[in-house]
C-alpha positions in Angstrom: 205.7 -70.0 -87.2 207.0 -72.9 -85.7 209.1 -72.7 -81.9 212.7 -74.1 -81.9 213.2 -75.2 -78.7 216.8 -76.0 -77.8 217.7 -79.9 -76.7 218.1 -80.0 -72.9 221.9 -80.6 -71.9 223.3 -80.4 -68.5 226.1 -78.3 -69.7 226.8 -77.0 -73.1 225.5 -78.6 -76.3 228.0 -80.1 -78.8 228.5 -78.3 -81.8 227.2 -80.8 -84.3 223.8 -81.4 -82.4 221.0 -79.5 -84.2 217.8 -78.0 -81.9 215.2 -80.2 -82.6 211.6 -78.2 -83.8 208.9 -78.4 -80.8 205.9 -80.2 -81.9 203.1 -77.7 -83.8 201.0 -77.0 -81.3 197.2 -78.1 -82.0 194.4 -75.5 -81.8 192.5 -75.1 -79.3 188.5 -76.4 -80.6 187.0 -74.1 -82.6 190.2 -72.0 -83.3 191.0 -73.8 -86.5 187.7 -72.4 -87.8 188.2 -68.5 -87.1 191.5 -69.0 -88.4 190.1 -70.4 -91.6 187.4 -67.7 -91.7 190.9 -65.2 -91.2 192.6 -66.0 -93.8 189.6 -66.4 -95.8 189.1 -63.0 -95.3 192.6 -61.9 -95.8 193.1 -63.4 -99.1 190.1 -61.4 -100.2 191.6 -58.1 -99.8 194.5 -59.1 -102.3 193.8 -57.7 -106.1 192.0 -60.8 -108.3 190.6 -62.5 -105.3 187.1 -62.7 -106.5 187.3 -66.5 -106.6 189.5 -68.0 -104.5 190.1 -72.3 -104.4 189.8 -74.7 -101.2 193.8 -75.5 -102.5 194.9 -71.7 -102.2 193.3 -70.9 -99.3 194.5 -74.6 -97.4 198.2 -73.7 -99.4 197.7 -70.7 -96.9 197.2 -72.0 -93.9 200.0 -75.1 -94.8 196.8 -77.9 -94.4 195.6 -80.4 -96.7 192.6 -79.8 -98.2 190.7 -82.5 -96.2 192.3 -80.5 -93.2 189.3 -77.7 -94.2 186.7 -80.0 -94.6 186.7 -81.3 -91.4 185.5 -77.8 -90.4 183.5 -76.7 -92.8 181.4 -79.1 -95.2 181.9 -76.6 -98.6 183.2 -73.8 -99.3 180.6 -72.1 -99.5 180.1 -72.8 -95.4 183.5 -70.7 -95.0 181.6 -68.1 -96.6 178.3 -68.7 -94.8 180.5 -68.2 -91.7 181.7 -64.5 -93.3 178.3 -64.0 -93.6 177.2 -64.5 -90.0 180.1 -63.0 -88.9 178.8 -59.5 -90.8 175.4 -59.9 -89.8 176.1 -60.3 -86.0 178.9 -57.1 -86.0 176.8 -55.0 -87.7 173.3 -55.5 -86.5 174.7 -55.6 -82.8 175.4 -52.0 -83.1 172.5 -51.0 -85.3 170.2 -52.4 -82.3 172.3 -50.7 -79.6 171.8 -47.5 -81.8 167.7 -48.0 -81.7 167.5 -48.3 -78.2 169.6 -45.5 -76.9 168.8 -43.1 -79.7 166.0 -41.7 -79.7 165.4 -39.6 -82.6 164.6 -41.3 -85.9 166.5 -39.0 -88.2 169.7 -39.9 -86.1 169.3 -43.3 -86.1 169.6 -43.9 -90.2 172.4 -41.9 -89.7 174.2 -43.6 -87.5 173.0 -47.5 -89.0 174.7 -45.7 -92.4 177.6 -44.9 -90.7 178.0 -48.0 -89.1 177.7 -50.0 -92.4 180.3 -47.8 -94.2 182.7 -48.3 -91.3 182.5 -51.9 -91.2 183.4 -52.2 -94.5 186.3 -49.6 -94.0 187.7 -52.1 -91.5 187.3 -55.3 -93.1 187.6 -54.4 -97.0 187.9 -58.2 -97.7 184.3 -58.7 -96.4 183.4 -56.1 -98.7 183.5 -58.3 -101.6 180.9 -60.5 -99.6 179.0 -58.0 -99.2 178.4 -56.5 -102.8 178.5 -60.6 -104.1 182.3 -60.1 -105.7 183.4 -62.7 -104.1 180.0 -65.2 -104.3 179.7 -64.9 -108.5 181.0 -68.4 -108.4 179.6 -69.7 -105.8 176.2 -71.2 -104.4 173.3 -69.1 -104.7 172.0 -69.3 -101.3 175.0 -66.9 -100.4 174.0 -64.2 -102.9 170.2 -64.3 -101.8 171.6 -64.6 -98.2 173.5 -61.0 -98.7 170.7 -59.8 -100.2 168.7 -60.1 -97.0 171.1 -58.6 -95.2 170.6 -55.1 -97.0 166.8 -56.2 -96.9 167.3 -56.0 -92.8 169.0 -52.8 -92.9 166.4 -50.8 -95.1 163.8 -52.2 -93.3 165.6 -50.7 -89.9 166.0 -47.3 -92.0 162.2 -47.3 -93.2 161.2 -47.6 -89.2 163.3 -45.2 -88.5 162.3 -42.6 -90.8 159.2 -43.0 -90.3 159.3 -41.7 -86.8 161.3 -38.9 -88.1 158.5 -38.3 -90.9 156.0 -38.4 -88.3 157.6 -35.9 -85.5 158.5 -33.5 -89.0 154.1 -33.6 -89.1 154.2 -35.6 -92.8 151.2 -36.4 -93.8 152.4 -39.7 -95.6 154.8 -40.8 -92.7 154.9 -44.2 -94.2 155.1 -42.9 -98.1 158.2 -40.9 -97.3 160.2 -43.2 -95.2 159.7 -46.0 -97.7 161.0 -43.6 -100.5 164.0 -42.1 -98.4 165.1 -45.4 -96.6 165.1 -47.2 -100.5 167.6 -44.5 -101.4 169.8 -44.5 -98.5 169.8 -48.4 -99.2 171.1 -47.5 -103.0 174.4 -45.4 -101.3 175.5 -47.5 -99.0 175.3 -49.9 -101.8 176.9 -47.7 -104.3 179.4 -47.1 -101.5 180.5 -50.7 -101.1 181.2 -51.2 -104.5 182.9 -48.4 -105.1 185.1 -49.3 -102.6 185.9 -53.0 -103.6 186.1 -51.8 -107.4 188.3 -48.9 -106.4 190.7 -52.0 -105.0 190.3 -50.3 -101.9 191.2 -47.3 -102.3 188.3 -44.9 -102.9 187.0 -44.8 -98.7 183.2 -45.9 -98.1 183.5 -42.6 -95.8 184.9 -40.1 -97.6 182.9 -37.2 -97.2 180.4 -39.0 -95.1 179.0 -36.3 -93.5 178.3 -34.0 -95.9 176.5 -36.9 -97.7 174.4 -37.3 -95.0 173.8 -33.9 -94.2 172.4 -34.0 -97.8 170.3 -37.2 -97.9 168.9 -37.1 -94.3 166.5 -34.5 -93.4 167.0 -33.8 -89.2 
């Protein structure tokens, strides 16, 4: 909102004379961007956002549409930024977990749980991250997101493994392939559910019971 600053007087300032609106102040660099990336985000926790236009989201933030571009070259850079912004929150905790935890079984639970809370927190990314919100978009961003789930399973299937292999499995490998591709499929399932439910149906409800069921300790 923009600042009314009063006009400077020595005394008292006529009636008739207005206060004159203090300049808009210009972000700082690289503010504009997160604020973009924001309200992005924001707008995609309203119902019927799955596509949303450069001219709603500048509309928005009261810019021009050039005013956008000269952050980001598309649109669907805005989104590539959502992206990275997903990526770095949740596999910075999913690496803390793997170094301080030291039991295998534990750490799939935890990378679930982290997953399912970011999403809790930030439902608008949640429509990045089960492709709602990339249909119309450029490819790249759907195969992109993909990868990302790619990562985590991957992370589950090491970490099962050691869990197979200090439960004496005889197909370590085998079981935390199988097991890590169907924790994969609920936090999937999750997501959507979520996103579909228009937010309403928690990625956590009942987590740990779920867990208790689909994680052998």
């Amino acid at each position: 909102m923009t600042d009314i600053t009063p006009t400077p007087e020595d005394s008292v300032v006529a009636p008739a004379v207005e206060a004159e609106p203090a300049p808009r102040k210009r972000p700082k660099p690289g503010e504009r961007r997160v604020q973009i990336l924001q309200t992005l985000a924001a707008m995609l926790e309203q119902p019927g956002a799955e596509r949303i236009t450069t001219a709603a989201l500048a509309g928005r933030l009261e810019v021009s549409e050039a005013a956008l571009y000269r952050h980001f070259a598309s649109k669907a850079q805005m989104f590539e930024g959502l992206i990275e912004f997903i990526e770095q929150s949740v596999f910075t905790l999913v690496n803390q977990i793997t170094e301080r935890e030291g039991s295998g079984a534990s750490q799939a639970r935890q990378i679930l749980t982290v997953v399912l809370q970011f999403s809790e927190k930030n439902p608008g990314m949640t429509r990045v991250m089960v492709g709602d919100a990339l249909v119309f978009e450029n490819e790249r961003l759907v195969t992109r997101m993909n990868q990302f789930f790619d990562r985590i399973e991957s992370q589950l299937r090491q970490s099962l493994r050691v869990a197979a292999e200090s439960a004496g499995s005889g197909t370590p490998t085998v079981d935390a392939n199988a097991q890590a591709s169907v924790l994969t499929g609920f936090v999937v399932g999750r997501l959507q559910r979520y996103a579909r439910s228009g937010f309403k149906r928690s990625p956590v409800e009942h987590l740990d019971a779920a867990l208790n069921l689909l994680v052998r300790p």
